[in-house]
KEFITI-257881 format. One line per 3 residues: number of its first residue (from 1); for each residue x negated, y, z of C-alpha. Coordinates in steps of 0.25 Angstrom, whole numbers. Example, Ala and Ser with C-alpha at 12.3 -4.5 7.8 and 13.67 -1.06 7.14 Angstrom:
! residues 2
1> -49,-18,31 | -55,-4,29
END
This chain:
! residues 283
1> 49,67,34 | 50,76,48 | 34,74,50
4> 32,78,34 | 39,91,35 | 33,95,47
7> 20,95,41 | 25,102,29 | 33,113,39
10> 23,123,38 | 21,121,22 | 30,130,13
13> 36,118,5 | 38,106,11 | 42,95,1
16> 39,82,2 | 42,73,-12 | 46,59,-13
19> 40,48,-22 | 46,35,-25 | 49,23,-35
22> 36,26,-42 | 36,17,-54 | 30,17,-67
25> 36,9,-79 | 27,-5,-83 | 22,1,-95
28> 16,14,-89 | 9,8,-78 | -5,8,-84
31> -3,22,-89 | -5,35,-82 | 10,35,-80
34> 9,32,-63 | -2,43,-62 | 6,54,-71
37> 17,52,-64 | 12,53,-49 | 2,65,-55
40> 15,73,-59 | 23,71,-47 | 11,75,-39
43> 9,87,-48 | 23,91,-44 | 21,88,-30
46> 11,98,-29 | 18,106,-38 | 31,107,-28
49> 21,109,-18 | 26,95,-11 | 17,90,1
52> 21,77,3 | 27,64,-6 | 33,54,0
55> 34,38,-4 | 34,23,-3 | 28,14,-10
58> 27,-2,-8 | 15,-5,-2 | 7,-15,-14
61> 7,2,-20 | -1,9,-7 | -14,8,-17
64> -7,15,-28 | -1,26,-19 | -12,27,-9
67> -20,30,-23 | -12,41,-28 | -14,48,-13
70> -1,43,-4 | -4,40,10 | 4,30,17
73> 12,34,29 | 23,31,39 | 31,19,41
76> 32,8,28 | 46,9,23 | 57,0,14
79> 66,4,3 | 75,-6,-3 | 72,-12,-16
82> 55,-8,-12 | 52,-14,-1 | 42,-10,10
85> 36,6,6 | 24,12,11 | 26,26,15
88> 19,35,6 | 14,51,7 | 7,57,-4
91> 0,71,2 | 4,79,-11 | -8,91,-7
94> -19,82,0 | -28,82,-12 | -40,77,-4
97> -32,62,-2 | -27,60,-18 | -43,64,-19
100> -48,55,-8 | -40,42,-15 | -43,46,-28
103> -28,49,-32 | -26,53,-46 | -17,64,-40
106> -27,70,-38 | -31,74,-52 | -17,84,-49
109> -20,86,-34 | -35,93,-36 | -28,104,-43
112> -21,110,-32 | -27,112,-17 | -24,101,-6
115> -17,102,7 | -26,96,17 | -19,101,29
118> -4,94,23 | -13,81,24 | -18,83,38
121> -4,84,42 | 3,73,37 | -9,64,43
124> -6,71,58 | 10,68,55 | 7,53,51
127> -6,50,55 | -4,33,52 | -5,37,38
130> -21,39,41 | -19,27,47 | -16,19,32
133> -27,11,25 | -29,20,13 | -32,9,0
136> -38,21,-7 | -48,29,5 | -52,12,10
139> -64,7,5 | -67,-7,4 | -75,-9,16
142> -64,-1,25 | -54,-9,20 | -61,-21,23
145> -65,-18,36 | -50,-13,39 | -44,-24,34
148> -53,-35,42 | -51,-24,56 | -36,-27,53
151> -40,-45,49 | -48,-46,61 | -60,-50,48
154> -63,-51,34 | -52,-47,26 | -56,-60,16
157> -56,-70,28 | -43,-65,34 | -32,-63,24
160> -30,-77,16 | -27,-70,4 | -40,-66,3
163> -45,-80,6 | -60,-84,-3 | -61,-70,-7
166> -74,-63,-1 | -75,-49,3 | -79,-44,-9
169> -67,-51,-16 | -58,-45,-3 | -61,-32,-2
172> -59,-31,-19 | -45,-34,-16 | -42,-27,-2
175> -43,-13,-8 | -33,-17,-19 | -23,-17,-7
178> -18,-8,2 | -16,-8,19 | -2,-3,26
181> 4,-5,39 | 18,-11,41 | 27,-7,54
184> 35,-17,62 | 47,-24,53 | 40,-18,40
187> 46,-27,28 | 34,-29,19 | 39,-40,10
190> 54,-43,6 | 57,-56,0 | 62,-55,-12
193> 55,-43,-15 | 45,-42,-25 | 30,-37,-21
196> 20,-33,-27 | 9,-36,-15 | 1,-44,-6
199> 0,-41,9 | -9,-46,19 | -6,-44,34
202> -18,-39,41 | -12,-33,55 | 1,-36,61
205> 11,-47,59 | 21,-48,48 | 33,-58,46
208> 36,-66,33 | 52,-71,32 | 53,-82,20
211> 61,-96,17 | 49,-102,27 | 54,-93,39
214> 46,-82,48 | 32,-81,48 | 22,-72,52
217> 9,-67,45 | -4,-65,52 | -15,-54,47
220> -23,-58,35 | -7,-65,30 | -4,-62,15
223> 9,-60,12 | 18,-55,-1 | 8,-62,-9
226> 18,-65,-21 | 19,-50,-23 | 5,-50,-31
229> 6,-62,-41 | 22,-62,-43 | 35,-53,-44
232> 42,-64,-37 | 51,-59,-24 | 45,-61,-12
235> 49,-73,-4 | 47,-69,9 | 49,-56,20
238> 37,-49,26 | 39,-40,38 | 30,-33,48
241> 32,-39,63 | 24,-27,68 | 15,-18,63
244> 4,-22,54 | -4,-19,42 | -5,-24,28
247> -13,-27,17 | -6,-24,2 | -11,-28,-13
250> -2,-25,-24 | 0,-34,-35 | -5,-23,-45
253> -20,-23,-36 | -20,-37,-36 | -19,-38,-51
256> -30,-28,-50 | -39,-38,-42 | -35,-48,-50
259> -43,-41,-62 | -54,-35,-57 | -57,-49,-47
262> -50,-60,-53 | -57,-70,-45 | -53,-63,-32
265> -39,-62,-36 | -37,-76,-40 | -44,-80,-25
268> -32,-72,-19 | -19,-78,-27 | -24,-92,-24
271> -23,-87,-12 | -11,-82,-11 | -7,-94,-18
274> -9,-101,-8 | -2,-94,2 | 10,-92,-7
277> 11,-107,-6 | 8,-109,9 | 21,-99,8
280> 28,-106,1 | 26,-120,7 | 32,-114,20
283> 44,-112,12
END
């Protein structure tokens, strides 16, 4: 907050707004209820002349924000009852990004100038935040290519949930997801939570606690993998030994996949069959 308000201290009004606990009733959710909302509260963001808006949101939603013109920032953090939050900042004024990745906020932010210089700031008081993957500025071939840097080779031939898949196959589903780096001691997955996502390790070690014992995962280790076929509670503790980095896809893009490439889809829950049962033959 410090770091925020000193690059608002030469601006005549320094608020800063907070959104959380974004929800939107069953019903509404293929209705242009989530983008009416977010468009209103942008309006009055810009309206109260605010430059900043701050969240968390649960890292299977980084596409949905990332979309809408957040960038990610700072340190991952938890909130009880919510798990492990991404640590968001939408730029109100910095109309050239909500243009750049096609953000429907846009349609409100092209009728009043941008503050480029606002931008420019915030990346020189928390420059890791040029650092982060971006799911809506990465095109395929960069994310494949960042993604096999990080593997050490293809993505297909090093991470087993993808095994039988080619690259075509691959790269369909690997911008569905998201990257995000997790610090030292991050909680990434709570047993008996419930999740909505599938991470694949592919930098850094992290540590699984279930009925089995203590285990840990090596890059191109799939992990959470109930999350995207059930609503059961997870069965097992996920925690960052040191710092690493993460691949994420959400239940909702997953079911995407599943339409548009069926056969795909079906490759990777038989994988992930699989290794739910080599889990649970530990047990």
């Amino acid at each position: 907050m410090e770091k925020l308000q000193d690059i608002l201290k030469d601006q005549p009004n320094k608020l800063i707004a907070l959104s959380t606990k974004l929800a939107v009733k069953p019903k509404y959710r293929k209705t242009p209820a989530l983008y009416l909302l977010l468009a209103k509260a942008y309006e009055i963001c810009r309206l109260q002349q605010v430059h900043f808006c701050l969240g968390g949101g649960n890292p299977c939603n980084i596409q949905l924000y990332e979309q809408m013109g957040f960038r990610r920032f700072g340190s991952n953090f938890s909130d009880p009852g919510y798990g492990m939050l991404v640590a968001l900042n939408l730029i109100i004024e910095d109309v050239d990004h909500l243009k750049a990745v096609r953000s429907p906020l846009y349609r409100v932010a092209r009728k009043k100038d941008g503050n480029a210089l606002i931008a420019s700031q915030f990346f020189n008081s928390f420059p890791q935040a040029g650092e982060c993957v971006n799911s809506q500025l990465v095109s395929k071939q960069e994310l494949w290519e960042y993604l096999g840097s990080k593997l050490g080779g293809k993505p297909n031939e090093k991470i087993a949930l993808l095994k039988g898949l080619d690259a075509e196959e691959t790269s369909n589903l690997l911008c569905l997801g998201a990257v995000f780096p997790c610090k030292q001691g991050d909680s990434i997955v709570c047993a008996g939570d419930i999740s909505n996502e599938v991470f694949t390790l592919l930098s850094g070690t992290v540590e699984v606690r279930n009925k089995a014992g203590i285990y840990a995962l090596k890059p191109g280790q799939s992990f959470g993998g109930i999350g995207i076929i059930t609503n059961q509670p997870q069965s097992e503790s996920v925690t960052a030994v040191d710092d690493s980095e993460i691949l994420v896809i959400s239940r909702q893009l997953f079911e995407k996949m599943q339409r548009l490439f069926p056969i795909a889809a079906d490759k990777i829950l038989t994988n992930l069959a699989d290794l739910l049962k080599a889990e649970v033959e530990k047990l």
